[in-house]
DOVORO-445269 format. One record per residue (C-alpha): residue in one letter; x, y, z. Coordinates in steps of 0.02 Angstrom, whole numbers, padded with zeros to 5 digits, always signed. Layout:
aXYZ ...
END
This chain:
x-01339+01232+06745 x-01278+01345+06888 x-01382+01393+07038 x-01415+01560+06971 x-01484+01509+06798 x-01588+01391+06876 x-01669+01545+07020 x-01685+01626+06858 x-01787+01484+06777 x-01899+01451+06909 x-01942+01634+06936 x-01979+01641+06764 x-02120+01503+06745 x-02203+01567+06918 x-02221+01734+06852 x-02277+01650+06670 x-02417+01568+06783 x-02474+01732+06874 x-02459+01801+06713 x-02589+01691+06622 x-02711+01662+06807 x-02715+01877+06798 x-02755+01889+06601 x-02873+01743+06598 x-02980+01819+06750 x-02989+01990+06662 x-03053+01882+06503 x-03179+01783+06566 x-03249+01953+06629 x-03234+02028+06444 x-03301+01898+06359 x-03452+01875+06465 x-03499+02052+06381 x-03430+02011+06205 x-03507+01926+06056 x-03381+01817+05934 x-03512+01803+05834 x-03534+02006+05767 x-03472+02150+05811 x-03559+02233+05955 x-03549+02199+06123 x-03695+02090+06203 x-03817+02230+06213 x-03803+02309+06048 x-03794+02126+05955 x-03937+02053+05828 x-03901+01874+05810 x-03992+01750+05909 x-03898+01690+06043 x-03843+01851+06094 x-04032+01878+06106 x-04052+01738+06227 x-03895+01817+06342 x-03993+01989+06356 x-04156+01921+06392 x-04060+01803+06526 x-03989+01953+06604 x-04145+02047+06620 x-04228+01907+06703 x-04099+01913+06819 x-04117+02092+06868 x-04302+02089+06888 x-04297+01911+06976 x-04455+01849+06870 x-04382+01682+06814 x-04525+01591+06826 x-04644+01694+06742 x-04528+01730+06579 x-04487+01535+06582 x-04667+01493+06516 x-04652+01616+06386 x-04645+01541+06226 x-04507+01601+06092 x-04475+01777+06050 x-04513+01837+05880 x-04322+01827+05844 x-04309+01640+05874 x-04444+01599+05728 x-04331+01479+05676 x-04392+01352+05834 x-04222+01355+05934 x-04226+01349+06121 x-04150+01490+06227 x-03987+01489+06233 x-03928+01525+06415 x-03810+01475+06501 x-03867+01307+06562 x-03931+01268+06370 x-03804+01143+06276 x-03793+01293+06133 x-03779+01413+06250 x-03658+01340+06353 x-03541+01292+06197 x-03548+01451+06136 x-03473+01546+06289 x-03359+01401+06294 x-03292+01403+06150 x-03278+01587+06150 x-03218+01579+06335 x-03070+01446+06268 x-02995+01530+06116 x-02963+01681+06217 x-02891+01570+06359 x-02781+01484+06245 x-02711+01667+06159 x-02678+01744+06318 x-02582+01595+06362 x-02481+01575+06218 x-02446+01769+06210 x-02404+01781+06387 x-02262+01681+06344 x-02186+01835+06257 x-02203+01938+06419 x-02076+01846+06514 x-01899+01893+06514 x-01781+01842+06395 x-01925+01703+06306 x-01815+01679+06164 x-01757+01537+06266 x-01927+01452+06336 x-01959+01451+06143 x-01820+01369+06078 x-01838+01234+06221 x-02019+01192+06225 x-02034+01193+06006 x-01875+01158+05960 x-01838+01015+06095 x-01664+01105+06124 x-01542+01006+06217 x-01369+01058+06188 x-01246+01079+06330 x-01216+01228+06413 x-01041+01275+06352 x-00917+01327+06486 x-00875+01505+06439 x-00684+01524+06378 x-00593+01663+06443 x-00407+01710+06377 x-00304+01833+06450 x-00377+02007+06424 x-00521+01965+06342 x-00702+01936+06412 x-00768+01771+06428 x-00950+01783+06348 x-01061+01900+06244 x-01200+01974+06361 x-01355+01871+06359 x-01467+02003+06303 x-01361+01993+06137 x-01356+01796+06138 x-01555+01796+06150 x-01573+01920+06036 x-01478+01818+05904 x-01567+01681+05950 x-01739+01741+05907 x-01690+01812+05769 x-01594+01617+05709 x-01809+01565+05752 x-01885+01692+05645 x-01757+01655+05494 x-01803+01468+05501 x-02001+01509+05507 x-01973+01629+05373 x-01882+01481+05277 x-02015+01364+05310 x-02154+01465+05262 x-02056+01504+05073 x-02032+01316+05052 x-02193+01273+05078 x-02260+01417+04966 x-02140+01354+04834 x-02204+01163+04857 x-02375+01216+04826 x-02344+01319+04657 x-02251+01158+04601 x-02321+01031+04477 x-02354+00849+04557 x-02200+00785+04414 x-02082+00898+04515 x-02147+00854+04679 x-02113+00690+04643 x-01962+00706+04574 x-01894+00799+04755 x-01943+00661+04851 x-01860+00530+04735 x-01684+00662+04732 x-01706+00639+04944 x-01728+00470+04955 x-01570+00441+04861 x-01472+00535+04954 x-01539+00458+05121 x-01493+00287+05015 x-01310+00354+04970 x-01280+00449+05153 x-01321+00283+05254 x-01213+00178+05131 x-01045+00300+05143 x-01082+00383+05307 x-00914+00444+05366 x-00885+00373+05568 x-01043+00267+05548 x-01021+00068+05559 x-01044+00002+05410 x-01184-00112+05382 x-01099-00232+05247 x-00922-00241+05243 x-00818-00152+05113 x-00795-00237+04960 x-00667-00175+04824 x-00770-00191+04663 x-00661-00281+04528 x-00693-00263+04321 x-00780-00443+04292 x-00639-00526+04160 x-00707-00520+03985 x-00781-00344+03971 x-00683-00282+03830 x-00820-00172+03777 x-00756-00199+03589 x-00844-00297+03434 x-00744-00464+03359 x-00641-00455+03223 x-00735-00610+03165 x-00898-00553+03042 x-00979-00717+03079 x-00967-00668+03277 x-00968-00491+03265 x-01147-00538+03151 x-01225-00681+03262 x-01178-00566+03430 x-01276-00413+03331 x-01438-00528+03312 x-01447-00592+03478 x-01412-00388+03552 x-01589-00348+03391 x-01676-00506+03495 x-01642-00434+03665 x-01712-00243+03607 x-01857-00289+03524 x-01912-00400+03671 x-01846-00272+03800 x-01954-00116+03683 x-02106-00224+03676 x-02088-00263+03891 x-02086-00087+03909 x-02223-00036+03806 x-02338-00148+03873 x-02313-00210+04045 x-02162-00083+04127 x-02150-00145+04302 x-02241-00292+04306 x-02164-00445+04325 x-02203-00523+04153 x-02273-00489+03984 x-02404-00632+03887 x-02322-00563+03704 x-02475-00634+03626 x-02613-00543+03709 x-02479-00390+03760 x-02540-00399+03943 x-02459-00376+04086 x-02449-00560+04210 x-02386-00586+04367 x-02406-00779+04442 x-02451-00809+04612 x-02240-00845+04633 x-02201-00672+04666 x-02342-00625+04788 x-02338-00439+04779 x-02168-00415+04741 x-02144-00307+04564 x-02000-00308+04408 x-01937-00471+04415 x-01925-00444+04214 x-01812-00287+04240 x-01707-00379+04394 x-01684-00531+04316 x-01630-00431+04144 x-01547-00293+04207 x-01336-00423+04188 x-01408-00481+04011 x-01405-00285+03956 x-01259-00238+04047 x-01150-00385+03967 x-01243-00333+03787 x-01191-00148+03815 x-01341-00106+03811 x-01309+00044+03946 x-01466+00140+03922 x-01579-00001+03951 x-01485-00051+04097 x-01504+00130+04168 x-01681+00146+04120 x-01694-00018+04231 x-01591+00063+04386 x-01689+00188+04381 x-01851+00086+04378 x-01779-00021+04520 x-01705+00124+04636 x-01893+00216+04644 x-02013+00070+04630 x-01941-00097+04710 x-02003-00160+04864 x-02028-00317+04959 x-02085-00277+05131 x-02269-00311+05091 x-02378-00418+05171 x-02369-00585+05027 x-02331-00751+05000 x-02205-00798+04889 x-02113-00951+04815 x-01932-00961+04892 x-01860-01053+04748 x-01924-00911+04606 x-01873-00780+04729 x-01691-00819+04735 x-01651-00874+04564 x-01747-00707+04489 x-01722-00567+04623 x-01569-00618+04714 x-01473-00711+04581 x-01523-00560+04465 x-01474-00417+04601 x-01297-00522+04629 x-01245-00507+04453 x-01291-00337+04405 x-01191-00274+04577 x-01042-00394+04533 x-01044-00316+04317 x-01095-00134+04389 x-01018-00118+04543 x-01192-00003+04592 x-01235-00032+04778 x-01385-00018+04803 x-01405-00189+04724 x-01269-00275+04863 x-01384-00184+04992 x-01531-00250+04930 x-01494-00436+04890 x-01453-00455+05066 x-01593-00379+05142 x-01708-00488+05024 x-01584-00632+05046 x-01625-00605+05257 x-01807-00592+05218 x-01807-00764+05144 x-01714-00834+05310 x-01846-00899+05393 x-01896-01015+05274 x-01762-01134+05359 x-01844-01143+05541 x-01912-01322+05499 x-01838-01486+05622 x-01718-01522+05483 x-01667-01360+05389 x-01733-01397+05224 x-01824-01236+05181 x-02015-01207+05160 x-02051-01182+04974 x-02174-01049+05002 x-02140-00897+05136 x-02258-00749+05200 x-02095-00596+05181 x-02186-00514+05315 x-02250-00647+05440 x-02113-00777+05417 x-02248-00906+05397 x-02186-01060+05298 x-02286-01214+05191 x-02251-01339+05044 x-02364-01376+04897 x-02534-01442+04938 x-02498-01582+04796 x-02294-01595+04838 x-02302-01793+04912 x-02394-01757+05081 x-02317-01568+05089 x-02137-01624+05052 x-02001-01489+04972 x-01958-01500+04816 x-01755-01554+04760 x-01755-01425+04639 x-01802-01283+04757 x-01707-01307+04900 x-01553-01384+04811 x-01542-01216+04707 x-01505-01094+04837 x-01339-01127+04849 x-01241-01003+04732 x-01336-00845+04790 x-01321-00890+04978 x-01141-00914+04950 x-01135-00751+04902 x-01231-00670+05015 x-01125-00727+05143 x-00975-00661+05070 x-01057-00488+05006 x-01140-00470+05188 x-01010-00551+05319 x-01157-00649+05405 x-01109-00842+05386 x-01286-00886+05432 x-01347-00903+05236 x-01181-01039+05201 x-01234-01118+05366 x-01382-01146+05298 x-01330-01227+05149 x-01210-01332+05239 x-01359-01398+05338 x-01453-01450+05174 x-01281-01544+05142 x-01286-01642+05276 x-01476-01674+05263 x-01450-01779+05102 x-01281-01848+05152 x-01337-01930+05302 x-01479-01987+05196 x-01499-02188+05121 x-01532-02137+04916 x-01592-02295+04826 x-01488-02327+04699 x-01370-02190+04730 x-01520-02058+04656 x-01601-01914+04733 x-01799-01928+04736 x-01891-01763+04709 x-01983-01765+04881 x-01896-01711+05040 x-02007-01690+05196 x-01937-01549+05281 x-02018-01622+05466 x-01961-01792+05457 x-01786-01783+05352 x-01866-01946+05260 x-01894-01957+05048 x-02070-01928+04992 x-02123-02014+04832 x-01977-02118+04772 x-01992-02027+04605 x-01827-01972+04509 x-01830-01863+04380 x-01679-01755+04313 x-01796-01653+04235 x-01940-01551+04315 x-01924-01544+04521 x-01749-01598+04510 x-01630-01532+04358 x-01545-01362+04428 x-01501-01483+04596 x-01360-01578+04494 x-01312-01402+04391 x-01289-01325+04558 x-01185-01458+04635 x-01049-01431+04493 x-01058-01257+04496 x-01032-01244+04675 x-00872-01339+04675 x-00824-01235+04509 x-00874-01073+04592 x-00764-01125+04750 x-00627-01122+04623 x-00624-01316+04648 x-00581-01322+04836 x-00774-01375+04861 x-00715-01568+04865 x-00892-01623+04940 x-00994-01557+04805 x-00897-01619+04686 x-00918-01792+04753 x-01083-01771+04756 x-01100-01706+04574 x-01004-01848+04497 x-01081-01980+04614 x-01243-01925+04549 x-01189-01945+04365 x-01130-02095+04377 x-01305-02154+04451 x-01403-02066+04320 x-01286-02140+04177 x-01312-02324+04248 x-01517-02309+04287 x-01576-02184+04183 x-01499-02158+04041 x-01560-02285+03886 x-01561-02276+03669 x-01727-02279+03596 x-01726-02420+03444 x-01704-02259+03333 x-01541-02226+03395 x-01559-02085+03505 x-01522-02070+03685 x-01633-02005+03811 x-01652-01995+04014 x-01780-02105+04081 x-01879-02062+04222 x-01886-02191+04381 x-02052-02197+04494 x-02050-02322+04627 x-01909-02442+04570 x-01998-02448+04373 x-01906-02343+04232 x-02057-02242+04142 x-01989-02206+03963 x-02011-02036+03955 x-01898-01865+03947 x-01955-01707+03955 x-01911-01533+03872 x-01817-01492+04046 x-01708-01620+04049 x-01631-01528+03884 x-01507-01451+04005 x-01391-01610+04046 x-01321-01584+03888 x-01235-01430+03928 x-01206-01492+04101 x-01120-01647+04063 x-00998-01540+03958 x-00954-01416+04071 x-00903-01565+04201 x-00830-01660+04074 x-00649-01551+04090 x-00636-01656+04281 x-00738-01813+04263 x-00650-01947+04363 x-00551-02107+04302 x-00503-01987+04137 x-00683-01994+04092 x-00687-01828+04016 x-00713-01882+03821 x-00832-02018+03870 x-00941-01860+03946 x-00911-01750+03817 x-00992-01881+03699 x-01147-01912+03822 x-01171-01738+03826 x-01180-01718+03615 x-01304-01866+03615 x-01413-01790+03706 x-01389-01622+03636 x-01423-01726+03481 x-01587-01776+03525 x-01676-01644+03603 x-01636-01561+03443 x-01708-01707+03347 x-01869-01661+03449 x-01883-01476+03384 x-01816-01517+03209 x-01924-01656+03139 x-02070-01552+03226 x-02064-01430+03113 x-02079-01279+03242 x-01952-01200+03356 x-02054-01188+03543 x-02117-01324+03646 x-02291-01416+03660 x-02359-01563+03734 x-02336-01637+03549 x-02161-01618+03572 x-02171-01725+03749 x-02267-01842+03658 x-02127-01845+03497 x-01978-01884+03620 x-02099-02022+03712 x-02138-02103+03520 x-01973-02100+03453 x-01882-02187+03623 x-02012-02311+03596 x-02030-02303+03409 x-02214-02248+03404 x-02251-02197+03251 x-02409-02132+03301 x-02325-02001+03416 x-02241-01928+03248 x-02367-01923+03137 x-02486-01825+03286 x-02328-01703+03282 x-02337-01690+03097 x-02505-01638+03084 x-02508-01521+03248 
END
């Protein structure tokens, strides 16, 4: 700004303050004779505080305050009010107020009196700070327009965007609350898509060049026997995805015999862990408008950034595993963005002494704590040795190491660890780094540990050597402990609490079958028919359990089946057979 400009501003606002000192004086004087209230002026006007003015003036000129002041109320102020002069409360906010509005119009108009406003405007509303531009000059040619023309097409720029404002807001109120809606959703996405691809920004997550997973062929088998078992599975997946939507859309689960929505205390406030966690299933069934009706669902509703407690474990296998495959099949990225922010809201979970991971987190807080009944508030083996894959991942899809550093630090947790009899016990205490309750179990609160040792070296496209070691270490344990053939024939895994085998399996341990076959292909010391056997044996008898059962789901009969027949309890059948 050059000296001139700046004589110019200063004269400007000292005659905008003479301005408004001269107009407000002449005011006051007006509306000391003027009624707000009606339309005549004080003397002509009817209602009753006027009333009270006159007959306060003509006490005045006849000096006979004290006489009128023990004069009860006139026959215009039947309705018991006091007289409102100047010194009354109603009185005095009456002239005030009056007194005020005028103030504040003569103020705000005298803006328009000063020269060249166009510009006060645009600075004090529109917060206008742009850079004076130098003016250009070029031979022969003037260097700038005169100002009366700039200001000129500045005001009129104002009154085009006011006039704009006003239509959009008459248009928002004729619309229906659908459309309204509907606006707000279009905006949001494009603030979503405009911070994700913002040309010259920084991106937040590195780019990633999306790649066709292998497989999609998007064609049916020649095979009828495929092309007819793939057709009933796809029926299986509609009728259950129809019947989620009819009766619990959103929520995170459906009770199909009662048709209610559910949501367990895992999730804390956090919605649609159905559509998340289904959203690869429909994409690899080609089922494209059920995956879209899910996007859609998930773009406009999800959120996480409430004030809940939620289980760590559930979180990860359902939200993040579930937003990592449908970005990795889809290529959308909104679900990239999103894993990692929910995959960083999860973080502090890990500020324990040792690393191992809370199994319950406050999202909002960062407060961490175990299971009241977990073996004096231990974590669980399951839970915090199935975080692996997704925090891989996250890594990779965000650039931040810190979620493999964490894993890493759960690695060395149990490596530097003493495990009796080369097993993992369920307990961890996250405070000490010690074992809880010596109590193994393959099944419940430690199965998807193992699984996710093998798939982490098979993910790492075998170069993982340590948790391959640890995987087949493991087996070998479990194959010289646990594993044992009822008198029947069949071959379960035992269960091992405090150095005693308990002879029992349950319907979780089902899994090892399918594990042991898909680490079969590398098993050490050419081992790889001898697990490809163990696996079919137990394959073999958790089918047993469903078969001679006579139903196809789980109960505690079935527990109880498996239990009789490793111990050849009749008993246990025949309560089976008559369930």
């Amino acid at each position: 700004m050059d000296r001139k400009t700046g004589r110019e501003s200063i004269l400007s606002v000292v005659i905008y303050i003479y301005v408004c000192i001269y107009l407000t004086s002449i005011w006051l004087q007006f509306a000391s004779r003027h009624c707000t209230h009606c339309t005549a002026d004080a003397l002509g006007c009817q209602c009753l505080r006027c009333a009270g003015e006159q007959r306060k003036g003509n006490e005045v000129e006849k000096k006979t305050n004290t006489a009128n002041n023990q004069n009860s109320a006139t026959p215009r102020n039947l309705s018991g009010l006091d007289d409102p002069s100047p010194t009354h409360p109603i009185g005095r906010e009456h002239k005030t107020r009056t007194r005020g509005n005028g103030f504040i119009t003569l103020c705000f108009g005298a803006i328009f009196f000063l020269p060249d406003s166009s510009k006060l405007l645009s600075g004090v509303f529109f917060h206008s700070h742009r850079p004076r531009q130098p003016p250009t000059s070029q031979h022969g040619q003037g260097t700038a327009a005169p100002r009366g023309r700039q200001g000129g097409h500045k005001l009129s720029r104002i009154r085009q965007d006011h006039e704009k404002a006003l239509r959009e807001a008459k248009d928002t109120l004729h619309k229906l609350p659908e459309d309204i809606q509907r606006d707000i959703d279009r905006e949001k996405e494009k603030v979503l898509r405009g911070s994700l691809s913002k040309p010259g920004a920084t991106p937040r997550l590195p780019s990633i060049a999306f790649r066709k997973p292998v497989g999609a062929a998007g064609r049916e088998p020649s095979d009828p026997q495929t092309r007819e078992r793939r057709g009933k599975i796809k029926e299986m997946m509609k009728y259950a995805w129809e019947n989620y939507k009819r009766y619990a859309w959103g929520s995170n689960e459906l009770k199909p015999i009662s048709k209610v929505r559910h949501s367990s205390n895992l999730f804390g406030n956090i919605q649609g862990a159905t559509i998340v966690d289904a959203l690869d299933t429909l994409y690899i069934m080609e089922m494209h408008d059920e995956f879209k009706e899910g996007t859609e669902w998930f773009k406009k509703n999800f959120e996480f950034n409430v004030n809940t407690e939620i289980s760590v474990f559930e979180v990860n296998i359902r939200f993040v595993g579930g937003l990592l495959s449908a970005y990795y099949l889809s290529g959308e990225e909104v679900f990239r963005v999103k894993a990692v922010e929910l995959g960083e809201k999860l973080l502090p979970a890990f500020n324990t002494p040792t690393g191992i991971p809370w199994a319950l987190l406050n999202i909002k807080s960062g407060l961490g704590r175990n299971w009241p009944w977990a073996s004096g508030g231990s974590s669980i083996l399951a839970e915090f040795g199935t975080l692996h894959l997704e925090f891989m991942h996250l890594s990779r899809l965000s650039g931040n190491p810190v979620f493999a550093e964490k894993m890493q630090s759960i690695r060395k947790v149990l490596n530097r660890l003493d495990k009796p009899q080369g097993l993992y016990p369920n307990y961890l205490n996250p405070n000490s780094g010690q074992w809880g309750q010596h109590h193994v179990s393959i099944g419940g609160l430690g199965d998807s540990f193992y699984e996710y040792l093998l798939k982490a070296w098979l993910m790492s496209d075998k170069t993982d050597e340590e948790a391959k070691k640890m995987y087949y270490d493991a087996v070998q344990a479990i194959e010289t402990h646990l594993i044992r053939k009822s008198n029947g024939g069949l071959k379960y895994i035992a269960e091992w609490k405090g150095g005693l085998l308990e002879h029992k399996m349950g319907h979780l341990t089902c899994f090892t079958g399918g594990m042991f076959a898909l680490g079969a292909d590398s098993a050490p010391n050419e081992n790889t028919g001898h697990h490809m056997e163990l696996a079919a044996e137990i394959a073999r008898t958790c089918h047993e359990s469903y078969d001679r059962t006579g139903k196809l789901h789980y109960s505690k009969c079935c527990r109880l089946l498996i239990t009789a027949q490793l111990m050849n309890n009749t008993y246990g059948a025949m309560c089976c057979w008559h369930y």
